[in-house]
C-alpha positions in Angstrom: 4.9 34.4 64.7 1.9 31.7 63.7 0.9 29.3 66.0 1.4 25.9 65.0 -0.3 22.6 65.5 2.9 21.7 67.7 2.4 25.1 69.7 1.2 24.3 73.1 -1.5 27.0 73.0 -3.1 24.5 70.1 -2.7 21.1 71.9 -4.8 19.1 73.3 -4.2 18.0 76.3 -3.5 14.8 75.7 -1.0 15.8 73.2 0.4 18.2 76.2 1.1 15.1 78.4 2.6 13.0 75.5 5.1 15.5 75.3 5.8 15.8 78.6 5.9 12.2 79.5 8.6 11.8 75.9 10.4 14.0 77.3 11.1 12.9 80.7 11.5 9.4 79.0 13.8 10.3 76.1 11.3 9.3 74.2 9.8 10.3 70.8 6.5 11.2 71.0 5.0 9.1 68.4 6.6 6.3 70.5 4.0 7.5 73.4 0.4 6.3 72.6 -2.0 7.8 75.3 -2.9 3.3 76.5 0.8 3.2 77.2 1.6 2.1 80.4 3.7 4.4 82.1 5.7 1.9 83.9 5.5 -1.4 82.1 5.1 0.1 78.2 7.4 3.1 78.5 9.7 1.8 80.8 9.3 4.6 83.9 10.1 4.4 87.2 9.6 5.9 90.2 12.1 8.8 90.1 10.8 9.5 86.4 7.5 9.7 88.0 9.0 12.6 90.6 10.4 14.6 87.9 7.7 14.0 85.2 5.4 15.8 88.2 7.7 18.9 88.2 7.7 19.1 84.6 3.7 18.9 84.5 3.7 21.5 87.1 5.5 23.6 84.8 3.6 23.1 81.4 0.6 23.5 82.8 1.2 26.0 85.9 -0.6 23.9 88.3 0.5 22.6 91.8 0.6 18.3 91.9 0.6 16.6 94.8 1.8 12.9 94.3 -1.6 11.3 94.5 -2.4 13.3 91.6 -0.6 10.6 89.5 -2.0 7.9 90.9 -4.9 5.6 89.7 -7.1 6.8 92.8 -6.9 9.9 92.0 -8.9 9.6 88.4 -11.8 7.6 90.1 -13.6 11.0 91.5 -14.1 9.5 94.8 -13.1 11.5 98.0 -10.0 9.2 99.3 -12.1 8.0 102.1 -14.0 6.1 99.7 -11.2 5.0 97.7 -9.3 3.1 100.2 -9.1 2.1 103.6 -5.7 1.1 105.0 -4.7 1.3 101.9 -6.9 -1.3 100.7 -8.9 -0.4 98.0 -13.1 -0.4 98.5 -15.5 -2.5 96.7 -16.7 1.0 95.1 -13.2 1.7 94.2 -12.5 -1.7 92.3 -16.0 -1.9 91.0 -15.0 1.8 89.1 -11.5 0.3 88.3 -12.6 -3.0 87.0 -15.2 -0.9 84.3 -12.5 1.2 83.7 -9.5 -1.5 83.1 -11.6 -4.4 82.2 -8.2 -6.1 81.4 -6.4 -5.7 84.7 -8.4 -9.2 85.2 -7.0 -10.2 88.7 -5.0 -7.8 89.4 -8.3 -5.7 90.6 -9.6 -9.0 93.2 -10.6 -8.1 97.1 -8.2 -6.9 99.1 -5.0 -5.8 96.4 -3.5 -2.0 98.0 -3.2 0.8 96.3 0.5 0.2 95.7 -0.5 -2.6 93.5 -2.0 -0.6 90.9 1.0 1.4 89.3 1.0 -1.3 86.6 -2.5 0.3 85.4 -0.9 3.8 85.2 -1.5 5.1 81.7 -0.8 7.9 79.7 -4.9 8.7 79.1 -5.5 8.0 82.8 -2.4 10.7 83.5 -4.3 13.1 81.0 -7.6 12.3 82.5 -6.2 13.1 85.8 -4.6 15.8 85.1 -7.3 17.6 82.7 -9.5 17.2 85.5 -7.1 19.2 87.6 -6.8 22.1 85.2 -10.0 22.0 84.7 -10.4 22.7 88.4 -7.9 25.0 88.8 -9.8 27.0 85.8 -13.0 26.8 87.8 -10.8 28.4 91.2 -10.1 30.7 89.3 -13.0 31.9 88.1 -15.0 31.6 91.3 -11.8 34.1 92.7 -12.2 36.9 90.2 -16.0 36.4 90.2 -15.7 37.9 94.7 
């Protein structure tokens, strides 16, 4: 048996995700474009976003905890410097706002991070989540290299 382009040992990551996030959507793939937004584009909610971590969990065998689908999670900041009571930091928003130079207002002084799940995106998801792997790759090597 021949791998394919549609295998999952040949994807991309991106191309992973897509799949994952169609699926949990009933979606079509093609009708998933990596700057959809997860909630407003593709029509997700918050239960969708529950099991679309379990199904993540099991494409890629990784553990997710639920920050790992938010937007603070892809700015590579320790938490600490990503919010504080919940209120995102002028480093945080400054990264956001270069990042999602259309949020416009959205991104002013003092929004939460609650406010942000209209900025959820496929890419950012795959960002996210490619970081993680990669991470979880690196663990691994550092383990077998003891």
């Amino acid at each position: 048996m021949s791998d394919t382009p549609s295998s999952p040992v040949t994807e991309t990551v991106e191309q992973r995700i897509i799949r994952c996030v169609a699926q949990v959507l009933a979606k079509n793939p093609a009708e998933v474009p990596l700057q959809s937004r997860l909630f407003e584009d593709l029509g997700a909610d918050s239960l969708d976003l529950v099991e679309l971590m379990y199904v993540l969990e099991d494409e890629f065998t990784i553990k997710l905890d639920k920050q790992d689908l938010s937007l603070s999670a892809q700015l590579g900041l320790p938490e600490s410097e990503v919010h504080q009571n919940e209120v995102l930091t002028p480093k945080a928003l400054e990264l956001l706002r270069q990042r999602y130079p259309q949020a416009g207002a959205l991104l002013d002084e003092g929004v939460t991070r609650a406010r942000l799940a209209p900025l959820l995106t496929v890419e950012a998801l795959a960002i996210g989540i490619g970081n993680k792997v990669a991470g979880k790759d690196v663990a691994k090597e550092v383990s077998h290299a003891r």
